[in-house]
PDB file of N, CA, C and O in Angstrom:
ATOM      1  N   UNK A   1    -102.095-209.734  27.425  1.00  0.00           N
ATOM      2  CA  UNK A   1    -101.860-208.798  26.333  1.00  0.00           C
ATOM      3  C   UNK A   1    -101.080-209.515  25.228  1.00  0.00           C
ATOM      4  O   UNK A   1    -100.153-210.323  25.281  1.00  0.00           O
ATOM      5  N   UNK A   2    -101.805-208.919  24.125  1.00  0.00           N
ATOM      6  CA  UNK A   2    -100.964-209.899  22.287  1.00  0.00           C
ATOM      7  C   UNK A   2    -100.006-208.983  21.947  1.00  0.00           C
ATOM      8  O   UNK A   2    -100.192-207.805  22.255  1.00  0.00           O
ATOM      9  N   UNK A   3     -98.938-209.338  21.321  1.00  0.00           N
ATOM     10  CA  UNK A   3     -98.444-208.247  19.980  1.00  0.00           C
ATOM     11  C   UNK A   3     -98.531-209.128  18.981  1.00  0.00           C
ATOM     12  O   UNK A   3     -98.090-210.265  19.151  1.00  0.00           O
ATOM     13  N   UNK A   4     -99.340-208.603  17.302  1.00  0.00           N
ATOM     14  CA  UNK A   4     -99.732-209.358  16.535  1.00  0.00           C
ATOM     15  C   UNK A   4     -99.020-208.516  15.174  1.00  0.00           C
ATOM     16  O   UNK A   4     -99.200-207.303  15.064  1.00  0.00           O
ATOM     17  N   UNK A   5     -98.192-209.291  14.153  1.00  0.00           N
ATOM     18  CA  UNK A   5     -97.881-208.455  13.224  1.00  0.00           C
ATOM     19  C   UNK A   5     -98.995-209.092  12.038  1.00  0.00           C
ATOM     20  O   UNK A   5     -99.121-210.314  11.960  1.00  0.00           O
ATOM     21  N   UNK A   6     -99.786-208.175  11.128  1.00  0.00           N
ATOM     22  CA  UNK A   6    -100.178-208.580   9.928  1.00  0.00           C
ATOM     23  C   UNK A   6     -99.332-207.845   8.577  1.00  0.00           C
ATOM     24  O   UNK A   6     -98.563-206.885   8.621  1.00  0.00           O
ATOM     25  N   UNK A   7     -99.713-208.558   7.526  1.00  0.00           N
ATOM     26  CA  UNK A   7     -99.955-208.512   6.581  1.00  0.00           C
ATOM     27  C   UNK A   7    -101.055-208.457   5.327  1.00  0.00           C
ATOM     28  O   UNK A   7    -101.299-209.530   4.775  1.00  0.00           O
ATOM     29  N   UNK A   8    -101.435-207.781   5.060  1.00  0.00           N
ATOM     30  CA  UNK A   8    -102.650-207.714   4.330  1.00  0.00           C
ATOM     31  C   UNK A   8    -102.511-207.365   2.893  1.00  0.00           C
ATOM     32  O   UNK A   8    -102.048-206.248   2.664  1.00  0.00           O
ATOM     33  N   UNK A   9    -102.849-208.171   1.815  1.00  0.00           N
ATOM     34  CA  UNK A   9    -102.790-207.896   0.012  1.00  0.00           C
ATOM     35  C   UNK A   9    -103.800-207.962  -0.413  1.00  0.00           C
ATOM     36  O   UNK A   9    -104.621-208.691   0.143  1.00  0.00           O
ATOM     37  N   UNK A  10    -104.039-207.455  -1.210  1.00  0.00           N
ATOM     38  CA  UNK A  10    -105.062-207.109  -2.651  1.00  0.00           C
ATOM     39  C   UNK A  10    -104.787-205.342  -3.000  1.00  0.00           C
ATOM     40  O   UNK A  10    -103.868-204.523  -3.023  1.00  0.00           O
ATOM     41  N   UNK A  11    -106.231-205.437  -3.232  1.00  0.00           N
ATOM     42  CA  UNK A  11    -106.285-203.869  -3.782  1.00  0.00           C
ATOM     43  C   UNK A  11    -106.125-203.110  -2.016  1.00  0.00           C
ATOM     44  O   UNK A  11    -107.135-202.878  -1.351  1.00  0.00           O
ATOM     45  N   UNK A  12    -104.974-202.871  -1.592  1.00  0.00           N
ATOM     46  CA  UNK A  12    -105.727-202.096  -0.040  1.00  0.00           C
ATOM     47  C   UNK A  12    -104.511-200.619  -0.271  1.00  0.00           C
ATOM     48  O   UNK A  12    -104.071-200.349   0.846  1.00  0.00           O
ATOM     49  N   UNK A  13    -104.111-199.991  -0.984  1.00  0.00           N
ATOM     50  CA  UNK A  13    -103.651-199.008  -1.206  1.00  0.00           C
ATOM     51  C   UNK A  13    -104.336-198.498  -2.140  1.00  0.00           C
ATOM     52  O   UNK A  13    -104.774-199.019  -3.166  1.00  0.00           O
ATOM     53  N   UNK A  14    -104.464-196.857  -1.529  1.00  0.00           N
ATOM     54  CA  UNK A  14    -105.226-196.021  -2.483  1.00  0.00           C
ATOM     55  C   UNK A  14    -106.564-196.362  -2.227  1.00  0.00           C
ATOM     56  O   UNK A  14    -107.324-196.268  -3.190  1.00  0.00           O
ATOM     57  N   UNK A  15    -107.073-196.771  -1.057  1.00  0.00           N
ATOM     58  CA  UNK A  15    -108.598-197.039  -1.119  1.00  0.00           C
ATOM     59  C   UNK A  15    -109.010-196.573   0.589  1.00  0.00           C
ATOM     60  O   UNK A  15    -109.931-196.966   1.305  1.00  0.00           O
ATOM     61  N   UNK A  16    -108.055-195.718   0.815  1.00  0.00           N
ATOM     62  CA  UNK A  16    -108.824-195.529   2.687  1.00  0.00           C
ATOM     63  C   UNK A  16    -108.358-196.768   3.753  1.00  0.00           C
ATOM     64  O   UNK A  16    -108.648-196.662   4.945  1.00  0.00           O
ATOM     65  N   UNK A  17    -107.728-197.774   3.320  1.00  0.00           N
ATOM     66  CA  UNK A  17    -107.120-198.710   4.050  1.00  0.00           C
ATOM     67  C   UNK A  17    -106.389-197.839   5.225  1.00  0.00           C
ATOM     68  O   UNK A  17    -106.277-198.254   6.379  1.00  0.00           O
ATOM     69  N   UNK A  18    -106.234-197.429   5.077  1.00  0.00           N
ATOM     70  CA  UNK A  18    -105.198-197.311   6.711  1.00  0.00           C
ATOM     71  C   UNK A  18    -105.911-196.337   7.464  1.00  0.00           C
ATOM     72  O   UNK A  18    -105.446-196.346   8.604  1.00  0.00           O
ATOM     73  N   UNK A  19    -106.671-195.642   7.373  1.00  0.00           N
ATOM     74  CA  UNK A  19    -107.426-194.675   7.936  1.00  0.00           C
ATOM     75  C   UNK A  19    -108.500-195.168   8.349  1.00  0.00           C
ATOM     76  O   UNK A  19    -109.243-194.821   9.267  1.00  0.00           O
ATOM     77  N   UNK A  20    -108.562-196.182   7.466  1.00  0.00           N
ATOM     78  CA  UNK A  20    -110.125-197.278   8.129  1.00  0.00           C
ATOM     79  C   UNK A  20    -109.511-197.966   9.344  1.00  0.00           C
ATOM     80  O   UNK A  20    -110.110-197.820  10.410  1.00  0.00           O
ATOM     81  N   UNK A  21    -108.547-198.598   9.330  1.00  0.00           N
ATOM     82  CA  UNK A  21    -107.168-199.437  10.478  1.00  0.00           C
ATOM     83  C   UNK A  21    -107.487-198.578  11.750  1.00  0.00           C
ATOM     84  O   UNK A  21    -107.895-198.824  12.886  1.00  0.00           O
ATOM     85  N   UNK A  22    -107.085-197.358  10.988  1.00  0.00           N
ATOM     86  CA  UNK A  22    -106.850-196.574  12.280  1.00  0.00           C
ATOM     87  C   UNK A  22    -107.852-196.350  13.415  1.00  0.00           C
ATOM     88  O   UNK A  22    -107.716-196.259  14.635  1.00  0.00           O
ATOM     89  N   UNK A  23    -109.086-196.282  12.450  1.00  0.00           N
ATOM     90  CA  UNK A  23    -110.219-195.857  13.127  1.00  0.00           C
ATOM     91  C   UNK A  23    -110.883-197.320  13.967  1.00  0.00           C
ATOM     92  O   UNK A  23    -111.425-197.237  15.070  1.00  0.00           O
ATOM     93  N   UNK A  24    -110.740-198.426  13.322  1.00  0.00           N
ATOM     94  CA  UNK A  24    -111.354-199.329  13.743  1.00  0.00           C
ATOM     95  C   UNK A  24    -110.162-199.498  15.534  1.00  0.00           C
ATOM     96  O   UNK A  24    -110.499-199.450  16.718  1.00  0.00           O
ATOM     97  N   UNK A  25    -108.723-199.702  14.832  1.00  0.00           N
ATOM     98  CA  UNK A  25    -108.121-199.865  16.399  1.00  0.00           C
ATOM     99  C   UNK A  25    -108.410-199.037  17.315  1.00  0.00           C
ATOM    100  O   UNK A  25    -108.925-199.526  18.320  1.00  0.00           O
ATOM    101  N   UNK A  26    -108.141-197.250  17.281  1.00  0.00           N
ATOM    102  CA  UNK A  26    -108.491-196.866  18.538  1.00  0.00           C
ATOM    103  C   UNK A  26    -109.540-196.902  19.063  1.00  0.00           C
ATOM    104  O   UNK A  26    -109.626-196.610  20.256  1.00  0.00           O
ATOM    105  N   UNK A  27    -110.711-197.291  18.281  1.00  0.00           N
ATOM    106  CA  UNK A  27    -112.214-197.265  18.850  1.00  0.00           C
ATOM    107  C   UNK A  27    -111.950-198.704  19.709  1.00  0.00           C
ATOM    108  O   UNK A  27    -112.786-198.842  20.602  1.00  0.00           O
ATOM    109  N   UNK A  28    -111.065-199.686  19.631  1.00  0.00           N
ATOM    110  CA  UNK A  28    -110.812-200.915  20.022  1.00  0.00           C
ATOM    111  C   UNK A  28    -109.271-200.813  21.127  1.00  0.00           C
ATOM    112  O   UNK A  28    -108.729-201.858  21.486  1.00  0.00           O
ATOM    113  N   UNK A  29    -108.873-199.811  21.441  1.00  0.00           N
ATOM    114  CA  UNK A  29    -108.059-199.290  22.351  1.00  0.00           C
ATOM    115  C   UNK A  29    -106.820-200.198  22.494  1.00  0.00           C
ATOM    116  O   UNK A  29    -106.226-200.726  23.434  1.00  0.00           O
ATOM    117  N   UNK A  30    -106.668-200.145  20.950  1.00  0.00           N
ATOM    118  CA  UNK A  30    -105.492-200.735  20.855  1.00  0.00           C
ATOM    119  C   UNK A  30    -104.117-200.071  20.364  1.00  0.00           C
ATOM    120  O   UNK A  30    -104.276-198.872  20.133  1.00  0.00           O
ATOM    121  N   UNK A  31    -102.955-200.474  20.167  1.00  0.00           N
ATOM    122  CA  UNK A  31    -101.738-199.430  20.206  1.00  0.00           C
ATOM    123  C   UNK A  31    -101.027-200.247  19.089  1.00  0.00           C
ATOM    124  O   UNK A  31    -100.989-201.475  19.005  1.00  0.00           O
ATOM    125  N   UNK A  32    -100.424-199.262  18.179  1.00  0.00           N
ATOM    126  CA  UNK A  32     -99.726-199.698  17.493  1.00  0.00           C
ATOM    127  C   UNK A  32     -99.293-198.489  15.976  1.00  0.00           C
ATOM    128  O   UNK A  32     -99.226-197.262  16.059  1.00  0.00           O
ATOM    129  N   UNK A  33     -99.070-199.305  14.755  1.00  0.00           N
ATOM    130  CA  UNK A  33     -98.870-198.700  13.606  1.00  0.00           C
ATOM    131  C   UNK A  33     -99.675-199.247  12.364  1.00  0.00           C
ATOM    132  O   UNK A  33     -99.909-200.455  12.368  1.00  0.00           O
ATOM    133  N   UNK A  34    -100.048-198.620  11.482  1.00  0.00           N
ATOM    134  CA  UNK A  34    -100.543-199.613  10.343  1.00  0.00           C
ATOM    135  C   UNK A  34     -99.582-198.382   8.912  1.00  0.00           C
ATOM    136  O   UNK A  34     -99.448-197.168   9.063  1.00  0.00           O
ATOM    137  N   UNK A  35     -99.155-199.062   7.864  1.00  0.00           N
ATOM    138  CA  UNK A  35     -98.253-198.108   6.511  1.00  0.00           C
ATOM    139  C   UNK A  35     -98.272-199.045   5.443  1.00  0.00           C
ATOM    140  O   UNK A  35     -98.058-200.253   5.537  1.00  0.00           O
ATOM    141  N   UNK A  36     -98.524-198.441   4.492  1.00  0.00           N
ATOM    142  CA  UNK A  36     -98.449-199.033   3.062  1.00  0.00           C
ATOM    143  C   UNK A  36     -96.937-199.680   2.877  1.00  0.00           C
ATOM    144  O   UNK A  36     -96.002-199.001   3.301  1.00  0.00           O
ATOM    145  N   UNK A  37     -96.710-200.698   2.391  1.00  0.00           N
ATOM    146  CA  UNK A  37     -95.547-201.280   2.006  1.00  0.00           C
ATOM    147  C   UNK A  37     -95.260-201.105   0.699  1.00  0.00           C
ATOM    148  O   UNK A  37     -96.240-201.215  -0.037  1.00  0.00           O
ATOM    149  N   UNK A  38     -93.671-200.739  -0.111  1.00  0.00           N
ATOM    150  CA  UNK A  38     -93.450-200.501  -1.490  1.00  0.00           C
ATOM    151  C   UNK A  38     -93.968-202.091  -2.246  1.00  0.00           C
ATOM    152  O   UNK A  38     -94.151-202.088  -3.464  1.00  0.00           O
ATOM    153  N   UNK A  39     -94.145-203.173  -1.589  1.00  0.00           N
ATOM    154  CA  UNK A  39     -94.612-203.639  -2.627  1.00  0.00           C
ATOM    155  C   UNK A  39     -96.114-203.985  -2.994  1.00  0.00           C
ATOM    156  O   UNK A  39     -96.511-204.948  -3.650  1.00  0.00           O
ATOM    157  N   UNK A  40     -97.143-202.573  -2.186  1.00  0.00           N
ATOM    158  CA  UNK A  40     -98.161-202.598  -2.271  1.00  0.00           C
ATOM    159  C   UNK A  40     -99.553-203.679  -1.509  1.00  0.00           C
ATOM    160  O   UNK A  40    -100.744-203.944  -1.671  1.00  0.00           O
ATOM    161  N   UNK A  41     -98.428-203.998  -0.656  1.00  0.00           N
ATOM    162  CA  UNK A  41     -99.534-204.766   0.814  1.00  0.00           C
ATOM    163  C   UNK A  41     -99.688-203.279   1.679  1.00  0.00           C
ATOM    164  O   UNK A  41     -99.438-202.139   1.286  1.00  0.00           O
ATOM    165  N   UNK A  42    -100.158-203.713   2.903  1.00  0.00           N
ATOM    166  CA  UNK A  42    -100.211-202.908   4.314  1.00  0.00           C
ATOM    167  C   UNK A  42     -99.621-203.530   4.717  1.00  0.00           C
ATOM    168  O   UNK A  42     -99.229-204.488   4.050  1.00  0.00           O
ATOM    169  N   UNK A  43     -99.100-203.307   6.398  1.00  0.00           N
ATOM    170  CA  UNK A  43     -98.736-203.823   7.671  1.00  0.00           C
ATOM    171  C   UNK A  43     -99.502-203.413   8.243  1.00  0.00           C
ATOM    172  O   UNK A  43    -100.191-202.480   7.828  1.00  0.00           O
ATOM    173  N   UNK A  44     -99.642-203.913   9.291  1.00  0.00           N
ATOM    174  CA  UNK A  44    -100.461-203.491  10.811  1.00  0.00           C
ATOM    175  C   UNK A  44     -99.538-204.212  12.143  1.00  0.00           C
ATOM    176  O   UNK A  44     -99.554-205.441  12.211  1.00  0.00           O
ATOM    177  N   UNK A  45     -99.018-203.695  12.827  1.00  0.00           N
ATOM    178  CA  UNK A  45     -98.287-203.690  13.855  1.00  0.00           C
ATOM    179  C   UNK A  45     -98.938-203.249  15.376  1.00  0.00           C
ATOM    180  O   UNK A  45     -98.848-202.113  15.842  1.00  0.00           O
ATOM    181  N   UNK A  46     -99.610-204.398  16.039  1.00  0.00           N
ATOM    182  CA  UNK A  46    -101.005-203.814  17.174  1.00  0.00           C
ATOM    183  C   UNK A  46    -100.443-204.922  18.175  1.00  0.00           C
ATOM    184  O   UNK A  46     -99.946-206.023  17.939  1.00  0.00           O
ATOM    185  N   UNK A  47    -100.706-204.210  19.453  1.00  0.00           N
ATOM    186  CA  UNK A  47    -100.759-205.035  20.600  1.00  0.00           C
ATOM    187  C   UNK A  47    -101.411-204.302  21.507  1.00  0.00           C
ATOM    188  O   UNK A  47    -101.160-203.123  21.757  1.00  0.00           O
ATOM    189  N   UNK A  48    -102.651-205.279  22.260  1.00  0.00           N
ATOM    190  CA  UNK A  48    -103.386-204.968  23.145  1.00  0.00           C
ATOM    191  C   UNK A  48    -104.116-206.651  23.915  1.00  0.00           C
ATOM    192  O   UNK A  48    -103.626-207.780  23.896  1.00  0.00           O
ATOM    193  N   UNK A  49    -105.187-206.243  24.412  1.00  0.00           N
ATOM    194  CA  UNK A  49    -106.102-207.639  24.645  1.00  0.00           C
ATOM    195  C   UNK A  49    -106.360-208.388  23.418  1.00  0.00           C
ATOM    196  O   UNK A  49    -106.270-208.037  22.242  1.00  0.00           O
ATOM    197  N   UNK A  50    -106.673-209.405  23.906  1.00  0.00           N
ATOM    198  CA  UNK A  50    -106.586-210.643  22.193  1.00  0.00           C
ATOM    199  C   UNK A  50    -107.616-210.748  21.938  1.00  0.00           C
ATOM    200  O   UNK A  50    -107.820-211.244  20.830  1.00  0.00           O
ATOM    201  N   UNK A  51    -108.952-210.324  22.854  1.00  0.00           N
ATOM    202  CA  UNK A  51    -110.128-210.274  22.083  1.00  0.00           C
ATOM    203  C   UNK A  51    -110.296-209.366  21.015  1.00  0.00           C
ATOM    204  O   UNK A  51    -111.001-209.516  20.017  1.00  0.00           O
ATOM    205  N   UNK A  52    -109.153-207.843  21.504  1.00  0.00           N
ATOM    206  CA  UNK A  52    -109.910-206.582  20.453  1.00  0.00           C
ATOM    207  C   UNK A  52    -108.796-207.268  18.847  1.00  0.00           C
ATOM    208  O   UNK A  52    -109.195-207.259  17.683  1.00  0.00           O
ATOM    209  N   UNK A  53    -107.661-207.690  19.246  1.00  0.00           N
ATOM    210  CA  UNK A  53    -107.041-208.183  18.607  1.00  0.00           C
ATOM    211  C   UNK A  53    -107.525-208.924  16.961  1.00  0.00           C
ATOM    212  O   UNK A  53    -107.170-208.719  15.801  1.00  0.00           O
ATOM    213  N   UNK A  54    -108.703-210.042  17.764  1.00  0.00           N
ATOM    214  CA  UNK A  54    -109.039-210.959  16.894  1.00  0.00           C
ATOM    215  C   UNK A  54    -110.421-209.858  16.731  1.00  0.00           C
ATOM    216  O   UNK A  54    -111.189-210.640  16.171  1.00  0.00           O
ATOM    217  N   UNK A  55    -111.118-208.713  16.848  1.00  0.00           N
ATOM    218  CA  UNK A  55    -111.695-208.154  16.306  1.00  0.00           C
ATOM    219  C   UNK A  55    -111.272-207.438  15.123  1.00  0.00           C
ATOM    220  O   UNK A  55    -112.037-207.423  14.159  1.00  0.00           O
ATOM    221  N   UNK A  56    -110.123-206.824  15.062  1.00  0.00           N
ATOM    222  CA  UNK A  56    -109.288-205.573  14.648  1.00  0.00           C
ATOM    223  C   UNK A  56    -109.255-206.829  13.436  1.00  0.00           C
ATOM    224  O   UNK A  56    -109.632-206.427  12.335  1.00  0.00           O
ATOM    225  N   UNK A  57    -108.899-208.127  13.493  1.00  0.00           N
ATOM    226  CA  UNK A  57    -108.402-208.965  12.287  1.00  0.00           C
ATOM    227  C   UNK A  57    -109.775-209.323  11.575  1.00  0.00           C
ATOM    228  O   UNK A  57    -109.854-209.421  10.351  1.00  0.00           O
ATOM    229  N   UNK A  58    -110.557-209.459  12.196  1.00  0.00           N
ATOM    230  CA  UNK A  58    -112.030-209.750  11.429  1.00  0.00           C
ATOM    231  C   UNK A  58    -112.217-207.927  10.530  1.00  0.00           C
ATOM    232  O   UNK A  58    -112.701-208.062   9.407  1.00  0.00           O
ATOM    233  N   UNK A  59    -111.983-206.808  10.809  1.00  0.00           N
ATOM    234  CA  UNK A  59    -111.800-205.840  10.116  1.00  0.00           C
ATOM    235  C   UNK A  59    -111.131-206.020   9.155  1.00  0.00           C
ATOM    236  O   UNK A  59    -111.572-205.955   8.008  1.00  0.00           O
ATOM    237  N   UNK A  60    -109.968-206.272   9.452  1.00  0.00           N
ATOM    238  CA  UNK A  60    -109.101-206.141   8.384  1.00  0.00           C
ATOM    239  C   UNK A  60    -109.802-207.576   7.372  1.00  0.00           C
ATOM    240  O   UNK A  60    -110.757-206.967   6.890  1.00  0.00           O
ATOM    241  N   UNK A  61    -109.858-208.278   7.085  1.00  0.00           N
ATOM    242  CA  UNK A  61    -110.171-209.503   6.110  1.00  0.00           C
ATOM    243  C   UNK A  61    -111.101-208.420   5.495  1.00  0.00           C
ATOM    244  O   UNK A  61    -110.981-208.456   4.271  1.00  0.00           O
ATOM    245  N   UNK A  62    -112.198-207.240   5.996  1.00  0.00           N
ATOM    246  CA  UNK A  62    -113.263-206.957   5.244  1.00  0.00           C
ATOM    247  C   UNK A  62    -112.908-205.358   4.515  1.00  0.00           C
ATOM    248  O   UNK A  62    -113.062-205.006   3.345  1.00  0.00           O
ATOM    249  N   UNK A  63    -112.412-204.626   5.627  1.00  0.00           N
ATOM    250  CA  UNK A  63    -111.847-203.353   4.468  1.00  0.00           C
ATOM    251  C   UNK A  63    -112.412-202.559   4.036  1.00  0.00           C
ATOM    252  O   UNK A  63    -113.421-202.880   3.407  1.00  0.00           O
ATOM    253  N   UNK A  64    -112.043-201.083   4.153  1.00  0.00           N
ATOM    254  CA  UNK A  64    -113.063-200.447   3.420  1.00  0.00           C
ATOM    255  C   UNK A  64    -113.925-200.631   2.228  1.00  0.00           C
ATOM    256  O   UNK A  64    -113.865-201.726   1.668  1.00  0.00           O
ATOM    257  N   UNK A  65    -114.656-199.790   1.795  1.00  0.00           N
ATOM    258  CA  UNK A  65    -115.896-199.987   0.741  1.00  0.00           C
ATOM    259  C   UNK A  65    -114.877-200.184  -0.695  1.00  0.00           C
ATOM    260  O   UNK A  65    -115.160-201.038  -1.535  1.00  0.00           O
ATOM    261  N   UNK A  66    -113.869-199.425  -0.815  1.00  0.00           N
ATOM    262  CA  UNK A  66    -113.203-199.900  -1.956  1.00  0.00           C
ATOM    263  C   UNK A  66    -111.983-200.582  -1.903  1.00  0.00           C
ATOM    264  O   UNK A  66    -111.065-200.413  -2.705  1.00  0.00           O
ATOM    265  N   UNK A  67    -111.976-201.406  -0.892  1.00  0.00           N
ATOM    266  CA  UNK A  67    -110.713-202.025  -0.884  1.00  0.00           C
ATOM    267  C   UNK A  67    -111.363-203.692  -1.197  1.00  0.00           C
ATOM    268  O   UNK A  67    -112.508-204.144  -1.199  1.00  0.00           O
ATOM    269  N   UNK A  68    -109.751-204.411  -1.494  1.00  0.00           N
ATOM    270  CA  UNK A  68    -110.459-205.765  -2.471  1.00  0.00           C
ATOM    271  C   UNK A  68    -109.417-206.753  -1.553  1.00  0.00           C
ATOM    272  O   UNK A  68    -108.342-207.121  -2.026  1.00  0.00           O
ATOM    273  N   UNK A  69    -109.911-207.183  -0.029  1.00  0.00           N
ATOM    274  CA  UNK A  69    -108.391-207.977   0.735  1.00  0.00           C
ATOM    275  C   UNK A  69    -108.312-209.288   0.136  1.00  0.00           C
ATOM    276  O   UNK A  69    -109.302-210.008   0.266  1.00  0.00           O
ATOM    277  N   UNK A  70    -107.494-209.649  -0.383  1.00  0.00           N
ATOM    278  CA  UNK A  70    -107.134-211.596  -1.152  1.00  0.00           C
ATOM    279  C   UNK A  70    -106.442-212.361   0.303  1.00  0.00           C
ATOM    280  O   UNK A  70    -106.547-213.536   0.653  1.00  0.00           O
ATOM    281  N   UNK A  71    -105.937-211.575   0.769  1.00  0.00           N
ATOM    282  CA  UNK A  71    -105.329-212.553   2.241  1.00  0.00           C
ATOM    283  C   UNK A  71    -104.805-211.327   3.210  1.00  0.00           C
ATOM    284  O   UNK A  71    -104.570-210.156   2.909  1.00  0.00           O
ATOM    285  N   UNK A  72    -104.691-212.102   4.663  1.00  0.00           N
ATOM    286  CA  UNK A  72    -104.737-211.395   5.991  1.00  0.00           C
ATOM    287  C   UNK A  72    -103.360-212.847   6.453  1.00  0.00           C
ATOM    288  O   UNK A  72    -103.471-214.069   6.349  1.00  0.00           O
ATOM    289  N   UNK A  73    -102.554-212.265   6.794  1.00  0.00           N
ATOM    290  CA  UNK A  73    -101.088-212.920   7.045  1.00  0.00           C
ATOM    291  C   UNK A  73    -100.813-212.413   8.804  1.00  0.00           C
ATOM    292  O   UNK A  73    -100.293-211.363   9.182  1.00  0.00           O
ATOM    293  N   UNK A  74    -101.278-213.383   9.536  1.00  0.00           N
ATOM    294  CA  UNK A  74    -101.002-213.051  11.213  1.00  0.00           C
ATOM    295  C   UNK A  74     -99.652-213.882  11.887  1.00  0.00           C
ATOM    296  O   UNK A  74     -99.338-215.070  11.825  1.00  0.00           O
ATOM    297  N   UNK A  75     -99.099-212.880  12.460  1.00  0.00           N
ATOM    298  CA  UNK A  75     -97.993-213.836  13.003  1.00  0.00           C
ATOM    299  C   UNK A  75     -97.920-213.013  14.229  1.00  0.00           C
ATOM    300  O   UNK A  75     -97.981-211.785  14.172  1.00  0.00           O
ATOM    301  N   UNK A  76     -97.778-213.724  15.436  1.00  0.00           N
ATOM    302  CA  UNK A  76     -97.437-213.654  16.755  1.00  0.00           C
ATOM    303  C   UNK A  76     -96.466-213.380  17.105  1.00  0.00           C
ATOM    304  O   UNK A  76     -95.533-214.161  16.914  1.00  0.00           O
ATOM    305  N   UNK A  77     -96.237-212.036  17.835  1.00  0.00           N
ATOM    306  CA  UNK A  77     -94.737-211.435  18.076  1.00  0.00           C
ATOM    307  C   UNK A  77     -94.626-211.479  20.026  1.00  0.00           C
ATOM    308  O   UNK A  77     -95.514-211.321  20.864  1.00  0.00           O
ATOM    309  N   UNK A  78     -93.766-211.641  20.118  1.00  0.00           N
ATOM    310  CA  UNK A  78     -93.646-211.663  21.969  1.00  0.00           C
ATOM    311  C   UNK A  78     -94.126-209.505  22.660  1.00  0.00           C
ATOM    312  O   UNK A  78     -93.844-208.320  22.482  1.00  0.00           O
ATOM    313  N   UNK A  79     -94.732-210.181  23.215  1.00  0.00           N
ATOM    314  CA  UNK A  79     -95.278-208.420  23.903  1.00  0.00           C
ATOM    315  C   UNK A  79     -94.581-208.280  24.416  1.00  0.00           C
ATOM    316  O   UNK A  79     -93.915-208.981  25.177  1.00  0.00           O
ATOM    317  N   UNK A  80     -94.557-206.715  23.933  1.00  0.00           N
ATOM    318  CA  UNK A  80     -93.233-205.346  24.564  1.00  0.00           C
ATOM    319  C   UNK A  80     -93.557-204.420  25.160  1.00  0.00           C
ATOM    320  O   UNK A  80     -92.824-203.789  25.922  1.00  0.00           O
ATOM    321  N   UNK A  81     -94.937-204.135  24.866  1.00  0.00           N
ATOM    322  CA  UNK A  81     -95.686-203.013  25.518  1.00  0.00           C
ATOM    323  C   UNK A  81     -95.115-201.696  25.233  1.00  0.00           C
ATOM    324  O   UNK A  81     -95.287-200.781  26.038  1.00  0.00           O
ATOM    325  N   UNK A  82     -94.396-201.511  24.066  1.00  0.00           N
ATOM    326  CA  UNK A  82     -93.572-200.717  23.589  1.00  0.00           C
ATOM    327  C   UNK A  82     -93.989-199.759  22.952  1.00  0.00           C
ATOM    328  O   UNK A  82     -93.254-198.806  22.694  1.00  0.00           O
ATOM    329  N   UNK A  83     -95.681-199.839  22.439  1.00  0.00           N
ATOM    330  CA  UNK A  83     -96.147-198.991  21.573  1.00  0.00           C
ATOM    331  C   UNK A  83     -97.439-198.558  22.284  1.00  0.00           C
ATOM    332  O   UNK A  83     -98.376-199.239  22.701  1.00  0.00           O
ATOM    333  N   UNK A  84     -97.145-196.757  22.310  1.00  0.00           N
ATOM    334  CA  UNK A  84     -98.073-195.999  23.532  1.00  0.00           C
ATOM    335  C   UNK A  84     -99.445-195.421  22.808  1.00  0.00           C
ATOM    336  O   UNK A  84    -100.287-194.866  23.514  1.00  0.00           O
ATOM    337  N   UNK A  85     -99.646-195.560  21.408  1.00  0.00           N
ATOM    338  CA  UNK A  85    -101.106-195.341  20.713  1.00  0.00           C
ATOM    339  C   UNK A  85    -101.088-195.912  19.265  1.00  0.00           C
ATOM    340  O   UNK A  85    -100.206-196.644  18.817  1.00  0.00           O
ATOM    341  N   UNK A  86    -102.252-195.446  18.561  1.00  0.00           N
ATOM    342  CA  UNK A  86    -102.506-195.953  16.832  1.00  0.00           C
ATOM    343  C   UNK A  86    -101.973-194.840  16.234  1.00  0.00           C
ATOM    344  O   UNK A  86    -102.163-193.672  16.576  1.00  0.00           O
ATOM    345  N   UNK A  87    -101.158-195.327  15.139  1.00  0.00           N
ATOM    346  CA  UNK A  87    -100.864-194.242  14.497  1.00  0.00           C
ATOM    347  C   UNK A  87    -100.758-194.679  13.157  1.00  0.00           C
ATOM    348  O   UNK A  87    -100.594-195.898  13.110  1.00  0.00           O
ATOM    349  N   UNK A  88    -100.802-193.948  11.679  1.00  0.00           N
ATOM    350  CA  UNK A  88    -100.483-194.132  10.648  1.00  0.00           C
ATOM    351  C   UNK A  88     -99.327-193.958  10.192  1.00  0.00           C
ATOM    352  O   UNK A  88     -99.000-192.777  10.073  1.00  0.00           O
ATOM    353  N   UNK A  89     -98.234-195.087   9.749  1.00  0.00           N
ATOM    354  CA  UNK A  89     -96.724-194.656   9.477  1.00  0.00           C
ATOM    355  C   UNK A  89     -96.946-194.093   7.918  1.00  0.00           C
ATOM    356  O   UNK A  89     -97.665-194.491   7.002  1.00  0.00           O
ATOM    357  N   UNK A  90     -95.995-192.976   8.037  1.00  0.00           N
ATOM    358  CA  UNK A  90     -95.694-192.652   6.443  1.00  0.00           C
ATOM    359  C   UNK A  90     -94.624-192.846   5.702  1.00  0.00           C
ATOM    360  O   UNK A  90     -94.628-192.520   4.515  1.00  0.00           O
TER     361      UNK A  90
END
């Protein structure tokens, strides 16, 4: 099991970004958070198997129909098993 923190910039606020996140992880039975950041990135905060992992990240690089991703920022966090589903932070 991974815990993976991203980062994701371009246009991905205001375009269905996180609701797309959402939908792609639990269909991928993975656990975690994804929330808009004030300086207009996302986060995504997921840990599960590293295959759905490196799926969930091939999503994110592509993004909903109106979202515009310029970069996908992955960094490897030690697993906690701390987070019990997907959810959207507000």
């Amino acid at each position: 099991m991974k815990r993976v923190h991203f980062t994701i910039t371009g246009r991905v606020q205001g375009v269905g970004f996180r609701w797309y996140v959402e939908e792609k992880a639990r269909k991928l039975n993975l656990n975690g958070f994804v929330r808009n950041r004030p300086d207009g990135d996302v986060e995504v905060l997921v840990e599960g198997k590293e295959e759905n992992i490196k799926k969930l990240e091939t999503y994110l690089w592509k993004g909903p129909a109106f979202a515009r991703v310029e970069n996908v920022v992955k960094k490897e966090e030690e697993y906690k098993g701390d987070l019990r589903e997907f959810y959207i932070s507000f």
